[in-house]
C-alpha positions in Angstrom: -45.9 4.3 28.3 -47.4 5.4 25.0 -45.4 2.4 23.0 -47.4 -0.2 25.5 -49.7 -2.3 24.9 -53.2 -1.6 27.2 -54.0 -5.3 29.2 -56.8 -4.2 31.4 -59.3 -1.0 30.5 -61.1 -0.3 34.4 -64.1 2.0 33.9 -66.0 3.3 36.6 -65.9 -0.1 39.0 -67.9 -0.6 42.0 -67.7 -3.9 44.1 -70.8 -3.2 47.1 -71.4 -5.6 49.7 -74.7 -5.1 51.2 -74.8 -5.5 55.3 -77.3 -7.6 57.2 -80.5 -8.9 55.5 -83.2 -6.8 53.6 -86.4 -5.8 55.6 -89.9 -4.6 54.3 -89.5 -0.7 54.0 -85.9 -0.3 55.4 -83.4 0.5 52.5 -80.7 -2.0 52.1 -77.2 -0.8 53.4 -73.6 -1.7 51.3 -70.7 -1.1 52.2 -68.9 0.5 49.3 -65.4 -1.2 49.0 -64.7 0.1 45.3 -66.6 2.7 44.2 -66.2 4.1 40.5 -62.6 3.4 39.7 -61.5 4.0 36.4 -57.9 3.0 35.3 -55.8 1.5 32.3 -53.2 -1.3 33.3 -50.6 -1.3 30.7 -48.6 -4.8 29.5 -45.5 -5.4 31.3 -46.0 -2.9 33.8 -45.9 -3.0 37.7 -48.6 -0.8 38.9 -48.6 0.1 42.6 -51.9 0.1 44.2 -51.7 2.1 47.7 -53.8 3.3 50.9 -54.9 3.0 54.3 -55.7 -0.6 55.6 -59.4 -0.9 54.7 -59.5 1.3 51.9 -60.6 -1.5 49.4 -57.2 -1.9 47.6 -57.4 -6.0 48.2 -61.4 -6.1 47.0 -59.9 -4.2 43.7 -57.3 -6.7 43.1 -60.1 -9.7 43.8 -62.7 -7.6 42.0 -60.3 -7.5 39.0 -59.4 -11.0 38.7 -63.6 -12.0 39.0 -63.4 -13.7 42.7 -65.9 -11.2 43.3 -68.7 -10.5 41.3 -68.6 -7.1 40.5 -71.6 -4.4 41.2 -71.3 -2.2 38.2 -68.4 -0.7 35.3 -66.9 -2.5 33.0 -63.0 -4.4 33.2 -61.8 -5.2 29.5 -59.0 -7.3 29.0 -57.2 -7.1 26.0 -55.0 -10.9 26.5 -56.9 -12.3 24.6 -59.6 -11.0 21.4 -63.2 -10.8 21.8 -63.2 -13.2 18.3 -60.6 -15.5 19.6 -62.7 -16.4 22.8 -66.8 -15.7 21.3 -68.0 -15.0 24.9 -71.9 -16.0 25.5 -72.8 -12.3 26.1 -71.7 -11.6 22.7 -74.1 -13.8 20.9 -77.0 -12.7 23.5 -76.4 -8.8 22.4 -76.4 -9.5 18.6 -79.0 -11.5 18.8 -81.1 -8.7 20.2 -79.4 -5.9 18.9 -82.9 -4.1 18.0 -83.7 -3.9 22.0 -80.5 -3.2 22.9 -80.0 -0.1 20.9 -83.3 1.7 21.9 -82.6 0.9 26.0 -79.2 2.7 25.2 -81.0 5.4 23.6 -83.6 5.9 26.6 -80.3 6.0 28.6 -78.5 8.7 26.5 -82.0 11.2 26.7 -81.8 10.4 30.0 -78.6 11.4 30.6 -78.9 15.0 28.3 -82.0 15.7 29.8 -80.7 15.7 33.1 -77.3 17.7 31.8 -79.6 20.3 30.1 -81.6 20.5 33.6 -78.1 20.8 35.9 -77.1 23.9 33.0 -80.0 25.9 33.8 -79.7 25.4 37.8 -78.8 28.2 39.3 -75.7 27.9 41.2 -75.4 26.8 44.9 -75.8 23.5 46.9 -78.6 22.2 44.9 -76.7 22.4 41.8 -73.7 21.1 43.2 -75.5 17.8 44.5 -77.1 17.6 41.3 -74.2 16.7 39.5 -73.5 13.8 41.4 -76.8 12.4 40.0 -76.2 13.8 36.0 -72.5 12.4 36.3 -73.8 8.5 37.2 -76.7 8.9 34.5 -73.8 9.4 32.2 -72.0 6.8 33.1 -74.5 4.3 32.9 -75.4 5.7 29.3 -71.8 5.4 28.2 -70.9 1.9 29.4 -74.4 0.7 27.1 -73.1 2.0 24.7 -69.7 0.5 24.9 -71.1 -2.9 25.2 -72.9 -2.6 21.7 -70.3 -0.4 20.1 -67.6 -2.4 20.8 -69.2 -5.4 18.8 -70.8 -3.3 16.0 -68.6 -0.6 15.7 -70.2 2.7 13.3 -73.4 0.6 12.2 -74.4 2.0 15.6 -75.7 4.6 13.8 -78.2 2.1 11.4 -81.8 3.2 12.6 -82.8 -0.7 11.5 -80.9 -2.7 13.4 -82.8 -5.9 12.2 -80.7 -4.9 8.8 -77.3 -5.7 10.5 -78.1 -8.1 13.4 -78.5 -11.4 10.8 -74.7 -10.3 9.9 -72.7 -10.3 12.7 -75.3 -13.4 14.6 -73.8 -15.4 11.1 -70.1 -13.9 12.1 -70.7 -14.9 15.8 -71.8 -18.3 15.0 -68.9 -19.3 13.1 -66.4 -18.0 15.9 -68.1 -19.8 18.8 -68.2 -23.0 16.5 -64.7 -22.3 16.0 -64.0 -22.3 19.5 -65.5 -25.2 20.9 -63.9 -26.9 18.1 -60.7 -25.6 19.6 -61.1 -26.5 23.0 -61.9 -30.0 22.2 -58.7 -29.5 19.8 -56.7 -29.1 23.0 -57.5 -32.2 24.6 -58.0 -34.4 21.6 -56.2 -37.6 20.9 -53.4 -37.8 18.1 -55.7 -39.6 16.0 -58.7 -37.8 16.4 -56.6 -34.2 15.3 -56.8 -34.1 11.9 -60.2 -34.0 11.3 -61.2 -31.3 14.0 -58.6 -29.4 12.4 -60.0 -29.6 9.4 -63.6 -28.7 10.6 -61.6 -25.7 11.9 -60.1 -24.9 8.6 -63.2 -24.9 7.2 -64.8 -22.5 9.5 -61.9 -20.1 8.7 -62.8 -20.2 5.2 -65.8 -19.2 5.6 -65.3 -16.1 8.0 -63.9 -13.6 5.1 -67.2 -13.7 3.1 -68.9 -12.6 6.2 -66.3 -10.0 6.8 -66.6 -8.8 3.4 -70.6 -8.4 4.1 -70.0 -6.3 7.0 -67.5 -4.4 5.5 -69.8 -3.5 2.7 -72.8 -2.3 5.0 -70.1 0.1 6.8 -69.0 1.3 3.4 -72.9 2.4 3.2 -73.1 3.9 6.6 -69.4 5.4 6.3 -70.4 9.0 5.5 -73.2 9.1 8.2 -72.6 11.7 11.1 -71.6 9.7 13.9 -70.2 6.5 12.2 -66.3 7.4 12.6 -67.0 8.5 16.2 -68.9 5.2 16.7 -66.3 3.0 15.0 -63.8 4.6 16.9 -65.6 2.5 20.0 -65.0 -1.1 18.2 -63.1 -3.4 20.3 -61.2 -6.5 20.7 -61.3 -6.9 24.3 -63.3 -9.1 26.4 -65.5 -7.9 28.8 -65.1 -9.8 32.2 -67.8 -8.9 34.0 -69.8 -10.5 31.7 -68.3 -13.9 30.9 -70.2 -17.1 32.7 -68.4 -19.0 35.3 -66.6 -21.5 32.3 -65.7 -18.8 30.5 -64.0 -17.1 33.6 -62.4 -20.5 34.0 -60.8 -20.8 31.2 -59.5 -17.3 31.4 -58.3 -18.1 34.8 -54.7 -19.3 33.6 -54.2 -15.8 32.5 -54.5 -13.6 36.0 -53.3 -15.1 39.0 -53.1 -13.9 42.2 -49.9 -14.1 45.4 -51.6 -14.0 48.4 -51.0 -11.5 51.5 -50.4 -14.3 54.0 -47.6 -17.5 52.9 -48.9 -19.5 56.2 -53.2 -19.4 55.9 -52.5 -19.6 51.5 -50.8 -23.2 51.4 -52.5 -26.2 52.1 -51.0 -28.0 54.8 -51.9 -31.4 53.8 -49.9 -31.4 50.6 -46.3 -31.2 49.2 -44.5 -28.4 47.5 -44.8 -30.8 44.4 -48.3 -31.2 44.4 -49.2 -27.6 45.5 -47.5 -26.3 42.7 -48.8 -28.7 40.4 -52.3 -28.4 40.8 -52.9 -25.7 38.7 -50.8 -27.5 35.8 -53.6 -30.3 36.3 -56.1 -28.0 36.6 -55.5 -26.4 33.6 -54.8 -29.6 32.1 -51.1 -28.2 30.9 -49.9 -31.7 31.0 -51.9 -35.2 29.7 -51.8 -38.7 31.2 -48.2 -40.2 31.0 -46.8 -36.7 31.2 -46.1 -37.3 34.8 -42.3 -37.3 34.3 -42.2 -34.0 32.5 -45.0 -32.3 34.5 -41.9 -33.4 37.3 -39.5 -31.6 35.9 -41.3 -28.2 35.0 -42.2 -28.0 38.8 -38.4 -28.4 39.7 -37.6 -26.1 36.5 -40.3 -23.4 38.5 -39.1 -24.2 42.0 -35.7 -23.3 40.8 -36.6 -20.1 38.9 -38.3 -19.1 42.5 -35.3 -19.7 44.4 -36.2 -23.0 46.0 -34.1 -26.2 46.0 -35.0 -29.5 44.3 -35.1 -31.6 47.8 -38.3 -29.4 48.8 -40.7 -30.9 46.6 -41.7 -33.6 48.8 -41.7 -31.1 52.0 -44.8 -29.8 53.5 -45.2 -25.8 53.7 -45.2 -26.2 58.1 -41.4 -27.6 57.5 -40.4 -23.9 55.8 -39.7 -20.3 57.2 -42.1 -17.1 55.8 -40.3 -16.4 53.3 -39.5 -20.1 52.0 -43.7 -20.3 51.9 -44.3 -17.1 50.2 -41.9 -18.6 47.0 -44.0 -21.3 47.2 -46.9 -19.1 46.4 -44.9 -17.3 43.7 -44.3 -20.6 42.1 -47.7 -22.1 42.4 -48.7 -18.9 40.7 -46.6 -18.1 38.2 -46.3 -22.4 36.9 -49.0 -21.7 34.8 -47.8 -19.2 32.4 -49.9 -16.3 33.5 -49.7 -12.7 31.8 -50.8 -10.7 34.8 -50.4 -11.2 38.2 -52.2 -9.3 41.5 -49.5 -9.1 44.4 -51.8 -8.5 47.3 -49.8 -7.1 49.8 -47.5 -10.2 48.8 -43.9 -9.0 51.5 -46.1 -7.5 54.5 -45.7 -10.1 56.3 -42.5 -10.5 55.6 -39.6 -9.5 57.6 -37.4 -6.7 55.9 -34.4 -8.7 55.0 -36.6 -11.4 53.3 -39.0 -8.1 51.8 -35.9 -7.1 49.8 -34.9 -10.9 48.4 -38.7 -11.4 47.4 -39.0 -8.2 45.5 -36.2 -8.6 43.4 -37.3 -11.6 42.9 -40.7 -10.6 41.5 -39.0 -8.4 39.4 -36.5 -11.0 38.0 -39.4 -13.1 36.8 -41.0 -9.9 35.6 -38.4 -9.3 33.2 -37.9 -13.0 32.0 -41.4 -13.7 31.9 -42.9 -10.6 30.4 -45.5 -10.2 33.1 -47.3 -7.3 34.0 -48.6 -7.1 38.3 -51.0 -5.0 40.2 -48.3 -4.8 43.2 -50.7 -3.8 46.1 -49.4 -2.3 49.4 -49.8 -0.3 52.5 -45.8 0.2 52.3 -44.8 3.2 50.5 -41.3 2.6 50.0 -41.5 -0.6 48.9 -44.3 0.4 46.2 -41.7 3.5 45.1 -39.4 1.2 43.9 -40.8 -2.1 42.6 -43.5 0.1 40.5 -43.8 2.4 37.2 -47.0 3.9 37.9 -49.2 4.3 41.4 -52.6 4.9 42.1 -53.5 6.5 45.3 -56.9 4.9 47.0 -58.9 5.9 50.2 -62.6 5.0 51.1 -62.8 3.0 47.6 -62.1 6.2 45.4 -59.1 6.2 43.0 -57.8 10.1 44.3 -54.8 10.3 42.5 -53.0 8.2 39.7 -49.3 8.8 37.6 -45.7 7.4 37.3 -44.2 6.6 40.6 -41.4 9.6 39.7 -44.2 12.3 39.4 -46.3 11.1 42.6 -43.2 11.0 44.4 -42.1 14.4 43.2 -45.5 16.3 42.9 -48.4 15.0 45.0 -51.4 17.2 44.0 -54.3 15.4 46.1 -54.0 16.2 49.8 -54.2 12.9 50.5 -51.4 12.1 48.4 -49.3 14.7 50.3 -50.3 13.6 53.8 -49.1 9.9 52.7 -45.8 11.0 51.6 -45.3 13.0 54.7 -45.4 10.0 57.0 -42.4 7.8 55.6 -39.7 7.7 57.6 -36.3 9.2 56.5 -32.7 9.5 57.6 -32.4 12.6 55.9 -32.0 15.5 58.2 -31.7 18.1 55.5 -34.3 17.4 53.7 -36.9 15.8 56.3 -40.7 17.0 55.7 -43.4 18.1 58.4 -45.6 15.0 59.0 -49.1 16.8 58.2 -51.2 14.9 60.3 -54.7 14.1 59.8 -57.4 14.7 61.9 -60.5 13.3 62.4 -61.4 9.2 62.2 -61.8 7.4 58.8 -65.1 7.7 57.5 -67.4 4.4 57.5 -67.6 2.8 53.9 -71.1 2.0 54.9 -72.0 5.6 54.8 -69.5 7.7 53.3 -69.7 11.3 53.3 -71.2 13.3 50.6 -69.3 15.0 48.2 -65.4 13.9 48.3 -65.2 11.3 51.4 -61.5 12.9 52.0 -63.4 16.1 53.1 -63.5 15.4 56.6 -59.9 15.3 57.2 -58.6 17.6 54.4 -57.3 20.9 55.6 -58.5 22.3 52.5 -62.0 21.7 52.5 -64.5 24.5 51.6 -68.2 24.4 50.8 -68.1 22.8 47.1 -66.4 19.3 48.7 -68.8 18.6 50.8 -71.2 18.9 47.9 -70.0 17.3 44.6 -67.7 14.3 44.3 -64.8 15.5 42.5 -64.3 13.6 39.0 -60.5 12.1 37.8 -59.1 14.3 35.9 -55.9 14.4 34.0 -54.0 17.4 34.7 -50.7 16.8 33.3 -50.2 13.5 30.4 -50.5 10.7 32.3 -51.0 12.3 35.9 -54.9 12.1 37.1 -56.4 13.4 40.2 -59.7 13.9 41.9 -59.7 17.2 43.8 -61.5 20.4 44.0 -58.3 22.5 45.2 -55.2 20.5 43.5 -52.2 21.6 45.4 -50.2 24.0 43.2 -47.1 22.9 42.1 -46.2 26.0 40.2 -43.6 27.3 42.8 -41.8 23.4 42.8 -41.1 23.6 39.2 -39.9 27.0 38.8 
C-alpha cells in the first residue's frame, strides 16, 4: 500500500439526521448514521465497507460522494489539486486569514485546557466520561487548523497575518481567473480558442513571481519553532465538504455511484442508449454534431459491460436483474470516473449472476485504473473482490486493515462475531458461531461509551464509560477496543 497514491483522506465524519421538528425547550434528537469515521482510501484500491443492515455503511458511501451534506470532519480528495480547481472557500479563508487564525487559537486553549483538566482528574467514571468531551474539543481544534494550514502551510506560525494574507489573496486570484478561463476554454468555439488560451498563458506567467514572494516570506519564518511541523500540514487536496453546489458539480464526473437496486435505479421511460448517455450530455463530453460519435462510445461502453449492441434502443422492463444492473455499471462508469461507491451493487442479485458482475467490476478496475468503496452486508463476497476492509456497526469505524489480516486476525469482538457467522463446508476447520445477545442499540440514542458494549462478552466498567479511539496496532491494521483480542497464541 505504501507505493499508492492517497485519493480520499476521511477525518472524523459525522452525517446526523435530526428526527421530528424542533420544539421550545426540548433538545433536538439525530439519529447518528456516521459518527466520527476516519479513514484514507488509497488509488486503485477496492476497499470493502461491511456491517449490519442499518449500520450507516450506505449514508457513508452517499456522505462521501456529497449527496448528503455532511454534519462535521473533513473528506479531502486528492483527484484533483486545490490550485487546479481554486474552490470559493479558499479565497473566503485567505481573505480573512487574521480571524481565522485567532478562532483556531481559542480552539487549541480550549482543547489543552480541558486536556490539562482530564490529567489532574483523579481516576474513575468521572474521568473516563471526561475524555469523551477533551477528545471532540481536540478534534474540532485540529480540523481548524487543517483548513488554514493546508493553504498556508508554516506561515501559520506569522503572529501578523495581515503580513501574508495580501500574498496568497494575489496567488488565489490568479488561479480562480485561471479557472474560469478554463472552463469557458472547454466549451469554446474553434475560433474563439486562441485568445482564451492566451489569457491563460498569461496568467501562468504571472504565477511564479508570486510563488517566489511566498517562498521568500517562508525562508524568513523557516527557523521559527513550529514552521516545519506546520508546513508539514500544506496540502493539495480539495476539501469537499466545503465546495458550493457548482463546484460539487463539476467534481461530480469524478465519483460515481452503482446503486443497490438495478429495477428502482433505471428510468423506465428511456432507452439503454439514452440512459447511458445522459451523463456524457450532462457533462457536456460530447458537442453538437457529435451525435454519431457520442453513438459509438455508448456501444464501445455497453460492450466493455458485457451488453450487446441491439439493446440500446431497449427499455430497462425488457431485461433480467442482472442485464439492469450492467446498465447501471455502464451508465456509471461512461463518464470516465476515478472512484466509484458500489453500494451493495450484487445483493440483489442472484448468486450465479453475483459472480459474473464481480468479475466484471474487477475487469474494468484493472483496465480503467479505478479505485471503489465496494459496500456489503456479504462477507464472502467482500473477502474476495477487496484489498482492505473496514468493519462498521452503529456508525463507528471498529476495526479497519487488509482483507488477509481481518480475515486472519480479528481483534474487535465485533469483528470476530462477524466472521463466525459465514457459512462453510469445512468440517475440520468449522468455527463456533459466537452469538450475540441482546438487540441493536437505537442510532437515535446510542449507548455511552463504545455502543458494541451491550452485546460484547467482554465488556467491563471502562466501555461503558469512554468511547474507545482507532488505533493502529499493527502497520496498517486499526481498531477501536478497550480489550483487543490477543492474537499472541495465533501467531506463535
Amino acid at each position: 500500500m505504501e507505493d499508492k497514491k492517497l485519493l480520499f483522506r476521511i477525518r472524523d465524519l459525522k452525517q446526523y439526521f435530526p428526527v421530528g421538528k424542533k420544539h421550545l425547550g426540548k433538545e433536538q434528537k439525530f439519529v447518528r448514521a456516521n459518527d466520527g469515521i476516519s479513514l484514507d482510501i488509497m488509488e486503485g484500491e477496492t476497499f470493502g465497507l461491511v456491517g449490519e443492515s442499518g449500520c450507516g455503511k450506505s449514508t457513508f458511501g452517499r456522505t462521501l460522494l456529497q449527496l448528503y451534506k455532511q454534519t462535521g470532519g473533513r473528506i479531502i480528495y486528492y483527484g484533483r489539486s486545490v490550485e487546479e480547481f481554486a474552490p470559493e472557500y479558499m479565497g473566503k479563508i485567505l481573505s480573512n486569514l487574521d480571524h481565522q487564525k485567532k478562532h483556531c487559537e481559542e480552539l487549541r486553549k480550549k482543547a489543552a485546557d480541558m486536556r490539562e483538566k482530564y490529567e489532574g482528574m483523579a481516576d474513575g467514571a468521572e474521568k473516563n466520561i471526561y475524555l469523551n468531551h477533551v477528545v471532540e474539543a481536540e478534534k474540532e481544534a485540529y480540523n481548524k487548523l487543517m483548513d488554514i494550514t493546508a493553504l498556508i502551510g508554516g506561515l501559520y506560525c506569522a503572529e501578523d497575518m495581515t503580513k501574508i494574507a495580501p500574498v496568497f489573496q494575489e496567488e488565489y486570484k490568479i488561479l480562480s481567473e485561471k479557472r474560469a478561463l478554463n472552463n469557458k476554454l472547454a466549451t469554446a468555439k474553434e475560433e474563439d480558442k486562441a485568445a482564451l488560451e492566451a489569457s491563460i498563458k498569461a496568467l501562468e506567467d504571472k504565477l511564479p513571481d508570486v510563488k517566489k514572494k511566498i517562498a521568500a516570506l517562508k525562508e524568513e519564518y523557516k527557523n521559527h519553532a513550529d514552521f516545519a511541523e506546520y508546513e508539514s500540514y500544506l496540502d493539495t487536496g480539495i476539501n469537499l465538504s466545503e465546495l458550493n453546489g457548482k463546484e460539487m458539480d463539476k467534481l461530480r464526473k469524478d465519483i460515481q455511484l452503482i446503486f443497490q437496486d438495478p429495477y428502482s435505479s433505471l428510468n423506465p421511460r428511456m432507452t439503454v442508449g439514452q440512459i447511458i448517455g445522459e451523463g456524457l450530455k450532462a457533462h457536456k463530453m460530447f458537442k453538437k454534431g457529435e451525435e454519431e460519435q457520442m453513438q459509438e462510445y455508448i456501444l464501445k461502453t455497453m460492450e466493455d459491460c458485457g451488453l450487446a449492441p441491439y439493446f440500446i434502443h431497449r427499455y430497462p422492463h425488457q431485461f433480467s436483474g442482472g442485464q439492469r444492473q450492467r446498465i447501471g455499471i455502464a451508465r456509471s462508469l461512461a463518464v470516465k470516473p476515478k472512484f466509484v461507491v458500489c453500494d451493495e451493487a450484487v445483493s440483489a442479485l442472484d448468486v450465479s449472476i453475483q459472480s459474473q458482475i464481480i468479475n466484471l467490476l474487477l475487469d474494468l478496475k484493472e483496465e480503467n485504473n479505478l479505485t471503489y468503496l465496494f459496500i456489503s452486508h456479504d462477507l464472502s463476497v467482500v473477502k474476495y473482490i477487496s484489498d482492505r476492509i473496514g468493519v462498521m456497526y452503529l456508525g463507528t469505524m471498529m476495526e479497519l486493515g487488509t482483507t488477509e489480516e481481518i480475515f486472519a486476525h480479528p481483534t474487535h469482538p465485533y469483528t470476530e462475531a462477524l466472521l463466525s457467522a459465514i457459512p462453510t463446508t469445512d468440517v475440520e476447520h468449522k468455527k463456533e458461531a459466537i452469538i450475540l445477545e441482546g438487540d441493536i442499540p437505537s442510532p437515535i440514542n446510542p449507548p455511552k461509551g463504545c455502543k458494541f458494549h451491550t452485546r460484547c462478552r467482554y465488556c467491563t466498567e471502562i466501555c461503558t464509560q469512554a468511547v474507545p479511539q482507532l488505533e493502529e496496532i499493527e502497520p496498517g491494521h486499526f481498531v477501536a477496543c478497550h480489550h483487543k483480542l490477543g492474537r499472541k497464541e495465533e501467531k506463535n
